[in-house]
N, C-alpha and C positions, 0 to 999 in steps of 0.2 A: 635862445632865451636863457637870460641865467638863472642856475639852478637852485636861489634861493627865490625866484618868484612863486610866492604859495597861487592855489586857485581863487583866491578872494581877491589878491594882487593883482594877479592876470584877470582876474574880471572887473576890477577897476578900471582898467586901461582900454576895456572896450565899451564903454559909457561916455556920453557927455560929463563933462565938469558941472553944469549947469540942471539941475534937477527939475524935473515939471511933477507937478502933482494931479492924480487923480484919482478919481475916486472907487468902490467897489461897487456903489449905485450906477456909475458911468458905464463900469464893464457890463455890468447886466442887463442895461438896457440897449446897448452896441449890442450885445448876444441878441435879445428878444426882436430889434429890429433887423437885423438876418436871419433872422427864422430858428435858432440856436435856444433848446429849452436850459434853463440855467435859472438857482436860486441863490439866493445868498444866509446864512449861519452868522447870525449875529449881528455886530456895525456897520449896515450895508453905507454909513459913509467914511469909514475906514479909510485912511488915506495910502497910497502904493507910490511910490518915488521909482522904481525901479521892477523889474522881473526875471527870475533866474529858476533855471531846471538844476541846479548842482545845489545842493546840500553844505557841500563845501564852500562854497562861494559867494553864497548869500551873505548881501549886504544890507545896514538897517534900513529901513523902510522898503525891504522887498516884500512882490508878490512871489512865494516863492510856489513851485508849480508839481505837487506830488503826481505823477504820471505812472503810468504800469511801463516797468521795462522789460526785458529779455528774462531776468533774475529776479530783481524785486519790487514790490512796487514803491513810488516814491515814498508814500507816506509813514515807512517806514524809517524815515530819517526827517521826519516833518520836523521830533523834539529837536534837531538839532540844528535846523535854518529857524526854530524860534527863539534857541537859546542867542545865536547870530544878529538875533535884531529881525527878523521877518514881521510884516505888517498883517500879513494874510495869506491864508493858503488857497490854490486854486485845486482843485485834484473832484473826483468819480466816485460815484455810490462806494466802491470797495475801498474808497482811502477817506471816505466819511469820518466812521468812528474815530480811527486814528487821529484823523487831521481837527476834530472837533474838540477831542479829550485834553488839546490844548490851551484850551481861552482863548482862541484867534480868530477874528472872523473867518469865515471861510464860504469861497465861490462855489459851488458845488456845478459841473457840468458833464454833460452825458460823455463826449469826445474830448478829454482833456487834449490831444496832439492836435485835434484838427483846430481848437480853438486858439493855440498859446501866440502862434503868428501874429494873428491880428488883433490880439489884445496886447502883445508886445508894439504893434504900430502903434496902439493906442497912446500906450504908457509914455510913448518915446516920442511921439508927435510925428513919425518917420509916413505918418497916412496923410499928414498935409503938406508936409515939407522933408523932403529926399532929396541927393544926390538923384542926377540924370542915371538909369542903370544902364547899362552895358553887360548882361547875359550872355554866356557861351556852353555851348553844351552839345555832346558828342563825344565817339574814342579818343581821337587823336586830336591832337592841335590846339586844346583850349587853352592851354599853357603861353603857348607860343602868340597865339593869335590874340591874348589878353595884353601881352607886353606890347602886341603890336598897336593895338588900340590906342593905350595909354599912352604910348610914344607920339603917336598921329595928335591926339587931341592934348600932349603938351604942348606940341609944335604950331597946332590952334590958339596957343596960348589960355588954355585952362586951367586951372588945379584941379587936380585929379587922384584918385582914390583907385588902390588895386586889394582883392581879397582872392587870395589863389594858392594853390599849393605849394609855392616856395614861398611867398610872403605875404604879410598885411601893410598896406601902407595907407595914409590919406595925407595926400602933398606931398610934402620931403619926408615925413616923419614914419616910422615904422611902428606898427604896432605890434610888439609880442602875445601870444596867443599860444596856453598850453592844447588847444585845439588844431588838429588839420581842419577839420570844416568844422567852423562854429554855429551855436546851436540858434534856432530860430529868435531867442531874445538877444543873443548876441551879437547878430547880423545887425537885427535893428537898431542896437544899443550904438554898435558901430558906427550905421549911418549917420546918427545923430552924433557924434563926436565929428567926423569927416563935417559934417556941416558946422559946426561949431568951428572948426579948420579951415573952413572956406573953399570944402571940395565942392565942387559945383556937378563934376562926372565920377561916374567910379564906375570900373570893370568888374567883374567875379564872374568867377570858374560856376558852372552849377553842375554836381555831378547826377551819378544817377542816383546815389546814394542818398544826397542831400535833398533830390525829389523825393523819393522814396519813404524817408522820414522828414519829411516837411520841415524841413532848416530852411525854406525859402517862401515859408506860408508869409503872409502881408505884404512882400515884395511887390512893387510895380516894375517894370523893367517894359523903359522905354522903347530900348531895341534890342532882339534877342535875335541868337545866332547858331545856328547848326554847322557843325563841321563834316562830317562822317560817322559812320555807324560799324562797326565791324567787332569779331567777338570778343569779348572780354565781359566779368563780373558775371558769366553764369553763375558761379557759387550762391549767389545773391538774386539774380532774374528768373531763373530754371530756363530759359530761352529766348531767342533771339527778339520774338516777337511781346514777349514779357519787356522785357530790355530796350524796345522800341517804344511799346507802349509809354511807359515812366519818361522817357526823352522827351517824348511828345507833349506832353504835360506841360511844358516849359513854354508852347508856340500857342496854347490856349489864351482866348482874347480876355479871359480872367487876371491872366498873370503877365504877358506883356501886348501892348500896343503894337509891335511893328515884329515880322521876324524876317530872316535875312537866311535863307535857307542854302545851308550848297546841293546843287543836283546830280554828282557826280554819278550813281549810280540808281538803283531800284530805292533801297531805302530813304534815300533823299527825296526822290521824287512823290516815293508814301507818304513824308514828312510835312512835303506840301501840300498834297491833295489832302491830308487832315487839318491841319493846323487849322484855328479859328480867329486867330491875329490876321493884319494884315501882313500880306505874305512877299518879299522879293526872293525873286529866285536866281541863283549864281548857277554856274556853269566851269571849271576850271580845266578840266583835263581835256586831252584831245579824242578819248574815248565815251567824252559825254555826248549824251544827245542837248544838241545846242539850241533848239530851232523855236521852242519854246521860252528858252532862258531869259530872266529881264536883264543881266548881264553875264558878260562874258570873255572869259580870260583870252586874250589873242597879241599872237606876235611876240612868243616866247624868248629872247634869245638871252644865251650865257653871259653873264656881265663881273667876274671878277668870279669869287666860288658860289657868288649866287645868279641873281637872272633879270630881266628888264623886260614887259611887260605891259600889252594892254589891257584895258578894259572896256568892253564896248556896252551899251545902254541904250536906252529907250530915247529918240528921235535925237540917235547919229550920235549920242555923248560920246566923247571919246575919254579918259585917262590913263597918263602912263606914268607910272610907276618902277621900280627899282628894292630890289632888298639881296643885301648882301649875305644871307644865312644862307646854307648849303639847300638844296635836294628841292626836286618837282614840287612835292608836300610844302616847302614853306611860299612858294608862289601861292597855292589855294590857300594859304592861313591870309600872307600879305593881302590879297585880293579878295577875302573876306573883312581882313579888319577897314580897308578901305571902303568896302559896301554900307558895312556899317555903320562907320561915321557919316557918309553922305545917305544916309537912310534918316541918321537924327537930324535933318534937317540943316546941317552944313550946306552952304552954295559949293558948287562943282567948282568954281573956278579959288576958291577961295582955298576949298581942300588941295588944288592941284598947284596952288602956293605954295602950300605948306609941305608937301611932299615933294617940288622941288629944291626950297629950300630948304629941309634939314635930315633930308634923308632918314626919317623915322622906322622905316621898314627894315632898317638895318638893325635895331635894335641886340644886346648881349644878353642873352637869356641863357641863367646860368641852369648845365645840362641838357638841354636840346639842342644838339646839334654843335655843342661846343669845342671848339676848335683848339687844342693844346698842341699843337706842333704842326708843319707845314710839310715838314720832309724827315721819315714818314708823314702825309696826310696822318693824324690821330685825333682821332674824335669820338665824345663822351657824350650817349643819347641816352633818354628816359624810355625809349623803345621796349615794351616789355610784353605786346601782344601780337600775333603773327602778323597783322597788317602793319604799324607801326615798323615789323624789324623789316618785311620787306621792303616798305618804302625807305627804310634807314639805309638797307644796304646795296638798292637801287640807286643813291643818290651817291655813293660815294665811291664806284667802281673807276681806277686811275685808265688813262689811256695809254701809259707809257709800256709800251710790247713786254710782256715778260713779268709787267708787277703782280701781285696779287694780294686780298682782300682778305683780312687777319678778323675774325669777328672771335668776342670775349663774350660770352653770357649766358644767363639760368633759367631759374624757371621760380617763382615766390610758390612759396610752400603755403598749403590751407587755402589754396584758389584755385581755379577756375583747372582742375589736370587734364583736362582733355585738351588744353592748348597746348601740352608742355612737347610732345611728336612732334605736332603741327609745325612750332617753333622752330625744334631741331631740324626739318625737314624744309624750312623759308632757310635757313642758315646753310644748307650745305647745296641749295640752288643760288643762290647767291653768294659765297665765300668761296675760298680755297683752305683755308685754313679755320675750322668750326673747333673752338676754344670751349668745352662746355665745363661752368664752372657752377657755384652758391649765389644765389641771388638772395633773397632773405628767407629762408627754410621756415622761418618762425619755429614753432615744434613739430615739424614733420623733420623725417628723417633726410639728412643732405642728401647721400646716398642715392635714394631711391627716384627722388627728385631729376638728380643729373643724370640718372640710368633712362628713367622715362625720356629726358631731351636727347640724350647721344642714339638711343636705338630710333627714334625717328630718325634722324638725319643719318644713320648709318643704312634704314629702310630705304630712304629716297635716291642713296648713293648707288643702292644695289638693284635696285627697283628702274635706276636711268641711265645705268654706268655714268656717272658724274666719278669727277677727279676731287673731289676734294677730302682733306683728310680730316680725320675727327680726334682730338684728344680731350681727356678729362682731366681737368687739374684743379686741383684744391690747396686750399683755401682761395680766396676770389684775389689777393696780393699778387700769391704765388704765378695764378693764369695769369694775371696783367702784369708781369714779371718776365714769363717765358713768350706772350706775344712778342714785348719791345725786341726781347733777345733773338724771336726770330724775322724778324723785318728788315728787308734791305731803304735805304732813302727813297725810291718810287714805290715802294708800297702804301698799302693803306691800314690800320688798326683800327676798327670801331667799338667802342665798351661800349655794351647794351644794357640797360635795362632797369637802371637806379639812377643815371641822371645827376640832381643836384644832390642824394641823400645822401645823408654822411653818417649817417649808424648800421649795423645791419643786424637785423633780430635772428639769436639762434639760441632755441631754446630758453627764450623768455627773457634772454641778454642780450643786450645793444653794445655793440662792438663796435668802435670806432673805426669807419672804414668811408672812404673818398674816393671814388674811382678817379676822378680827376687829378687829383693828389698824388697816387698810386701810378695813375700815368705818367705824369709827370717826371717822378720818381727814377720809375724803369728808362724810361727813353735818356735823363742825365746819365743811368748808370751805364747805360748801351752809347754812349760818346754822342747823342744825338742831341741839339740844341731843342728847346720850347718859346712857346712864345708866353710873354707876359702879359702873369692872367690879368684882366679887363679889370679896371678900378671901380668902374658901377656898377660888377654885379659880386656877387656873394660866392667865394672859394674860401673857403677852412684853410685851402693850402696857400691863401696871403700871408696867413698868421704867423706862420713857422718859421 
């Protein structure tokens, strides 16, 4: 995004062009008819064009939405979305006075979060008319398995909409967004422009974060999708079953229609037995119990550095499929986003056109599993929690007698440290060579970080007599500097753990840094050729 778009800018850009108007009488009787106490302070026909939670960004004719946050509450900055142009404030007993001593009408509601959702559908019309959703939610794979959607139902010949953690787009067009997950008015505001674009589907990532503070309140999602479950964001769940919990939110028949679960393990299976949507059930691994599954991944075999693939269904369906991404992991992502689309109501034989002609499952998705050299195998994954790094460096073990498995990566500081052993200790079961470096420290000390990752995996070394060796090197350049230098052509290098980011926070500073870039870099300056990066997807290091 370039660095002169202010937040008023960037919140233009996630609006329809076209304004609806409504009223403050409109909202309060939406509230009174879901059971929601609410009055209205003054013009209750006060007209709203728009709604925004940032103070900053309020444009005129918004509702703008004073909320209690972590620090302060909104209505603290009410005078300055009305100096902005704000039509009316929505906000809670305690941002009353504040938001009254203005002259503005004003919404008054008991839950201002629980409510801003779906009075943001309201505003936006996104409660009558939406993009088809595509929901994904889970540890691993939502990334992956969103591009793969998208791919599949271009190849349906759709226009289509993606909202994920490398990009915003609807159609060809990208949206910038000084947001990683935009806020519950934005989502909607979004829809409605994607509509106004002629997206007819759109995919989005749903984390657990964005359940959690309802960035996905007034959504309908016609088909929603489970990937896996495995640990990450304690800092945020306090545990596993907290962390489940908030997931599951997502398969209530409240918020989507259909959900498309994978059963790989126990908690996929809890996933099912709660959800209140209607529910299909996947099966992908050969350790699953199958016997119940409504589909089921079968007839695995290697096809190029990826794999070729059934899927078997309810009275004999068969489809086979193909995706060129590396590792076990992306057959379950391919074999879900496949579910998925034939769950919204795609005919089988129509989907299984389009997947043989355009090979969609192949899709370049920039940092997962992305492929920068051939010989060294060297490849750049978003891998950052112990399941992720095992299935990363499960998928990429060479067969050539004598190579060995170069892994680069951290531990992000002010998260979840009882992964950060764990991590060290998937690395040195699976590597020979355990590279521990900075991943993004934010303001915890680098140090202590990469001492916590090297003694697990030095634990697990001594704990199994494992051969593999452990060094520590810093700055994160330097480690993906001294992999390339130690790798022969049948080895393998994998940089974990940042993917497509290109900043890395230390100490409250963003520091330009690429692992792909970096890779690349190293293996030119080690005499070894790369491959050129992919023109559809997004590398910093095309620029240079």
């Amino acid at each position: 995004m370039p660095e002169a778009l202010t937040p008023r800018a960037a919140e233009a850009l996630l609006r329809p062009l076209k304004k609806r108007t409504t009223t403050l009488r409109a909202m309060l009787e939406y509230l009174h008819e879901t059971g929601r106490g609410a009055n209205i302070i003054g013009n209750d026909e006060a007209k709203v064009t728009g709604i925004c939670l940032d103070s900053r960004a309020v444009l005129p004719g918004d509702l703008y939405v004073a909320a209690p946050g972590a620090r302060f509450h909104g209505a603290q900055f009410a005078a300055a979305a009305a100096q902005a142009g704000a039509a009316a404030i929505l906000t809670d007993i305690e941002g009353e006075a504040a938001a009254s001593a203005l002259g503005l009408p004003v919404l008054l509601a008991g839950d201002v979060r629980e409510v801003v959702g779906e009075l943001a559908a309201l505003v936006y019309g996104t409660d009558e008319d939406c993009p088809e959703l595509f929901g994904l939610t889970g540890t691993n794979g939502k990334t992956t398995t969103s591009y793969m959607i998208r791919s599949v139902l271009r190849a349906l010949g759709r226009e289509t909409g993606l909202v994920g953690t490398i990009e915003i787009s609807a159609g060809q067009t990208p949206i910038p967004s000084i947001l990683t997950t935009p806020e519950a008015p934005q989502l909607h505001g979004l829809m409605a422009r994607m509509r106004e674009l002629g997206v007819t589907s759109a995919t989005m990532e749903v984390s657990s974060h964005s359940l959690s503070y309802r960035r996905v309140d007034g959504l309908r999602f016609a088909v929603s999708g489970f990937t896996n479950l495995t640990q990450d964001h304690l800092d945020l769940h306090g545990s596993m079953q907290e962390y489940f919990a908030t997931k599951a939110a997502l398969f209530d028949l409240e918020r989507s229609d259909l959900a498309v679960l994978t059963v790989d393990d126990d908690w996929g299976r809890a996933m099912a037995a709660q959800a209140t949507a209607e529910v299909w059930t996947l099966a992908t691994t050969a350790t699953a119990t199958h016997a119940d599954a409504d589909w089921v991944v079968a007839n695995v075999h290697p096809a190029g550095l990826g794999h070729r693939f059934e899927l078997h269904g309810p009275e004999e369906q068969v489809i086979t499929a193909v995706t060129g991404l590396p590792g076990d992991f992306n057959v379950s992502n391919a074999a879900l986003a496949v579910v998925m689309v034939l769950a919204s109501g795609v005919e089988l034989r129509q989907l299984q056109a389009a997947l043989d002609a355009a090979n969609p499952l192949t899709v370049q998705v920039p940092g997962r599993m992305q492929v920068i050299a051939e010989s060294p195998a060297a490849i750049v994954d978003f891998a950052h929690n112990p399941d992720a790094l095992t299935r990363a460096l499960g998928s990429v073990r060479p067969t050539e007698p004598g190579s060995k498995v170069i892994v680069v990566f951290g531990a992000t500081g002010e998260r979840d440290a009882t992964k950060r052993p764990i991590m060290g200790a998937v690395a040195a079961r699976h590597a020979d060579v355990v590279i521990v470096t900075d991943d993004d420290p934010h303001s915890e000390d680098p140090a202590r970080i990469r001492e916590a990752v090297a003694a697990g995996a030095r634990a697990e070394i001594l704990a199994n007599g494992l051969g593999a060796e452990v060094h520590e090197i810093h700055p994160r350049a330097a480690a993906i500097a001294a992999a390339a230098a130690m790798a022969g052509e049948h080895d393998t290098i994998l940089v974990a753990g940042r993917g497509h980011e290109v900043f890395q926070e230390v100490m409250g500073v963003n520091l330009e840094l690429d692992d792909r870039r970096e890779l690349r870099r190293a293996l030119l300056a080690n005499g070894f050729h790369t491959l050129e990066p992919a023109s559809d997807s997004f590398d910093p290091a095309d620029e240079g």
